[in-house]
C-alpha positions in Angstrom: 5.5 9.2 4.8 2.8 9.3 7.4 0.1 11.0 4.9 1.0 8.9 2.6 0.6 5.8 4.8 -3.2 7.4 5.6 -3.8 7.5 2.1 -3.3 4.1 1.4 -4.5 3.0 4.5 -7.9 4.4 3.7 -8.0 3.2 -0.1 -7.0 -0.2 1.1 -9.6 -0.2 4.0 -12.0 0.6 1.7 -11.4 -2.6 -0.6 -11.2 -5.0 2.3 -14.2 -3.1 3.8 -16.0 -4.2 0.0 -14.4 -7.3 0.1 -15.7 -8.9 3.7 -19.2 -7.5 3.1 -19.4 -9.6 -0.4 -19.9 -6.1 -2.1 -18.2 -4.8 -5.5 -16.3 -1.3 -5.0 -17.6 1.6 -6.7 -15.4 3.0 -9.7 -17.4 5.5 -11.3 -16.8 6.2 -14.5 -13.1 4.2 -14.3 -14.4 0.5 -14.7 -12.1 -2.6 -14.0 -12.4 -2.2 -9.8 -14.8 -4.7 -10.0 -12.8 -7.2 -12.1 -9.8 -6.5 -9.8 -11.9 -7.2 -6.9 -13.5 -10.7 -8.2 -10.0 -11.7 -9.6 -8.6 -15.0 -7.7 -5.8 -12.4 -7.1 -7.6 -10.8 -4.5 -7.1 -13.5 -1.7 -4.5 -14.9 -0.6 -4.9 -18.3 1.1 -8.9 -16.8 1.9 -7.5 -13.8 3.2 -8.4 -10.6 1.0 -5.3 -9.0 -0.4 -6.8 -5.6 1.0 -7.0 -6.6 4.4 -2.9 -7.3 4.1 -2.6 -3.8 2.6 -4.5 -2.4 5.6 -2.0 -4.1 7.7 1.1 -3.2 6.0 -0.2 0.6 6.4 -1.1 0.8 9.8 2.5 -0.5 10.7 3.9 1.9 8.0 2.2 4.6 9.8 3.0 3.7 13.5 7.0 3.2 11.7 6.6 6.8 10.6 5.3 8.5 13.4 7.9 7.0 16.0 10.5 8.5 13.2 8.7 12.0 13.6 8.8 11.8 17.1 11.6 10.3 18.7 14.3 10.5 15.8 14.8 6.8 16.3 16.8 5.8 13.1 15.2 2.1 13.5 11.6 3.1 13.2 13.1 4.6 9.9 14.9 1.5 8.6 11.6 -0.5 9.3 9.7 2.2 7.4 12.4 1.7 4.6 12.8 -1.8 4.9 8.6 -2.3 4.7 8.1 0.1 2.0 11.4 -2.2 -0.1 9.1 -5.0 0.3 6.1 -3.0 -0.7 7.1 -1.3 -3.7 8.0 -5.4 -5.0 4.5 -6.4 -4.0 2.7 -3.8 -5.4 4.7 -4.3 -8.5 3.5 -7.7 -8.8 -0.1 -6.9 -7.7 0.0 -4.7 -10.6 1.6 -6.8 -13.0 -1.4 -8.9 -12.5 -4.4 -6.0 -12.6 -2.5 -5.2 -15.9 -1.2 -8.5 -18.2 -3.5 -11.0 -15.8 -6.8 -9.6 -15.1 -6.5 -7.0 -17.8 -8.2 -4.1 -15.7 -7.3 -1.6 -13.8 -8.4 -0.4 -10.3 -8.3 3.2 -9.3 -7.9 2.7 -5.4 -5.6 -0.3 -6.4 -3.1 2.2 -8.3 -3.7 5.1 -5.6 -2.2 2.5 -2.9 0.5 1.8 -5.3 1.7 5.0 -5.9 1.2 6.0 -1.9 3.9 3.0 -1.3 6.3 3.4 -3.9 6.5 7.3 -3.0 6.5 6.2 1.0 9.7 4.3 -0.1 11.4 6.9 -2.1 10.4 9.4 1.1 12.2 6.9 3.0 15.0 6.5 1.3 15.7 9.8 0.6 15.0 10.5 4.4 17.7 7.7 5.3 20.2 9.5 3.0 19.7 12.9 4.0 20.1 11.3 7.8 22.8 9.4 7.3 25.2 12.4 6.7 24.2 14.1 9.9 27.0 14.0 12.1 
């Protein structure tokens, strides 16, 4: 969960990073970042979409890491509990890259797919720790 949480952290640093400096990501030969990033999706009430992303990873990874560490079966419902709520934002993030803004973004999808595997991580973690004695 933890390397998982870095990955995403970094792809969604990145895009808030391209975001606040008024700059259009680079894509390479994959185009539609750019149309993702100018999208009226990618604020929310001024604040870029990114930057929550950025957020929701570093708690993910402090979550995770205190679950590594200490065992603490809280720190592990958080994780599960954030990464729920993630995997139904990210769906709807990219429901909108792909029937709203038709295009897709390549660090866009990797944060996707770093949250919805954080979750199943989680759950199966929670499942496998729930029948410990």
């Amino acid at each position: 969960m933890t390397i998982l949480a870095v990955v995403g952290l970094a792809a969604a640093a990145y895009l808030a990073a391209t975001k606040l400096l008024g700059e259009v990501p680079a894509c390479g030969p994959i185009h539609g970042c750019e149309d993702v990033a100018a999208s009226s999706y990618s604020e929310l009430f001024g604040i870029p979409v990114a930057l929550v992303g950025v957020a929701f990873s570093v708690v993910l990874i402090g979550l995770s890491v205190a679950w590594w560490r200490t065992a603490d079966r809280r720190a592990l419902v958080g994780a599960y509990g954030l990464g729920l709520l993630g995997c139904f934002v990210v769906a709807g993030l990219t429901y909108l890259e792909l029937f709203v803004i038709h295009a897709i973004c390549i660090y866009c999808v990797t944060y996707a797919v770093t949250v919805v595997i954080g979750f199943i991580i989680a759950a199966a973690t929670m499942r496998s720790a729930g029948s410990r004695p």
